[in-house]
C-alpha positions in Angstrom: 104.7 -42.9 -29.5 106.8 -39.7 -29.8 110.5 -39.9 -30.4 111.3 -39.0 -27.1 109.7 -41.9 -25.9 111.4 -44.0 -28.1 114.9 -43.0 -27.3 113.8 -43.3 -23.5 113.5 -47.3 -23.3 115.5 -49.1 -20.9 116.4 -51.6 -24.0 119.1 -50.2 -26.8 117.0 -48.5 -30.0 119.1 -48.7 -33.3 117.7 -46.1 -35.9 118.0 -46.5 -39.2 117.1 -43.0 -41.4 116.6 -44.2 -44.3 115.1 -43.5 -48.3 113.5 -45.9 -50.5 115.3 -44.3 -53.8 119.0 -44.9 -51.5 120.8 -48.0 -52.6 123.1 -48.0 -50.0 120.2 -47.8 -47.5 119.2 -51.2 -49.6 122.6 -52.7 -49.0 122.2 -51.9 -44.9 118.9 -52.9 -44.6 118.9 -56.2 -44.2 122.2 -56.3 -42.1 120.2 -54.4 -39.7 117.2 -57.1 -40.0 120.1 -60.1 -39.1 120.7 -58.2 -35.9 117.5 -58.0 -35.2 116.4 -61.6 -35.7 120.0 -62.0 -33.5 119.2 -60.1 -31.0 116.0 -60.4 -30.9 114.0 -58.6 -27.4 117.5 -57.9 -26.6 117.1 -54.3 -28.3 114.2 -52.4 -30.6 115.0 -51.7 -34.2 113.2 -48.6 -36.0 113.6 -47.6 -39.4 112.9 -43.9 -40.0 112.0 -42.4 -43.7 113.9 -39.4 -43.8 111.5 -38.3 -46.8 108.9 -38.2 -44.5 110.1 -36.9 -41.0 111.7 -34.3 -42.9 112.0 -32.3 -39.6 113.2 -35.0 -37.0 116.0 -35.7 -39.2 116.7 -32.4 -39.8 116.6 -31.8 -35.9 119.1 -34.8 -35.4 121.3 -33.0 -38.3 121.0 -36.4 -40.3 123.0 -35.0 -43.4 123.5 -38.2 -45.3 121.5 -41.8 -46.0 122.0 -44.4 -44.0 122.4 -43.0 -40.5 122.3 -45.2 -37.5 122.0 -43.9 -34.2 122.0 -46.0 -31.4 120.0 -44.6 -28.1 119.6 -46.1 -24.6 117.7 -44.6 -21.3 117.3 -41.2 -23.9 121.4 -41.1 -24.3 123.0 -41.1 -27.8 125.0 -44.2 -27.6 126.2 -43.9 -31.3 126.2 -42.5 -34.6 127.6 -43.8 -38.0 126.6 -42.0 -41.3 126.8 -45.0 -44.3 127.1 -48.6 -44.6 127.9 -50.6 -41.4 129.5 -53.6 -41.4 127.3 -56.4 -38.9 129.9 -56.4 -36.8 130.3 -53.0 -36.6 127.3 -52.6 -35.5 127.3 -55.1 -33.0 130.4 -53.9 -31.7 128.7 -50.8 -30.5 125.6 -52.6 -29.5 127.0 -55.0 -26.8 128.3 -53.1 -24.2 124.6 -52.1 -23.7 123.0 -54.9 -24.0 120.7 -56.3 -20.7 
């Protein structure tokens, strides 16, 4: 599935660019797991390695580990460069919610 199609669902995506060796990406990761297992078919979760999609994140000018973008109907929703709070997060998330 190309990121395109991703971004195009009908259900809110929340990307997180990530890197292994990042330990605030370690701290955010399993925030972003609790809203998943919250949330659950309410929205899609993908984690992206920026290490290896070197170019998307460089297209979507992600400068600095974590990033989360959140994208509905192929419409940035939100961006937020470091670590989110849950509630944060959700914050942004439930508006678009189905």
């Amino acid at each position: 599935m190309s990121f395109q199609e991703l971004i195009s669902s009908d259900v809110p995506l929340l990307i997180d660019f990530y890197a292994d060796w990042c330990g605030p990406c370690r701290v955010l990761s399993p925030i972003i797991q609790d809203i998943k297992n919250d949330l659950g078919e309410q929205i899609k979760v993908v984690k992206i390695d920026v290490d290896a999609n070197q170019s998307l994140s460089t297209n979507l000018d992600v400068m600095s580990i974590p990033t989360i973008m959140i994208y509905k109907k192929g419409e940035l929703l939100w961006r937020a460069a470091g670590v989110q709070t849950k509630q944060a997060i959700l914050k942004q998330l439930q508006p678009h919610l189905n």
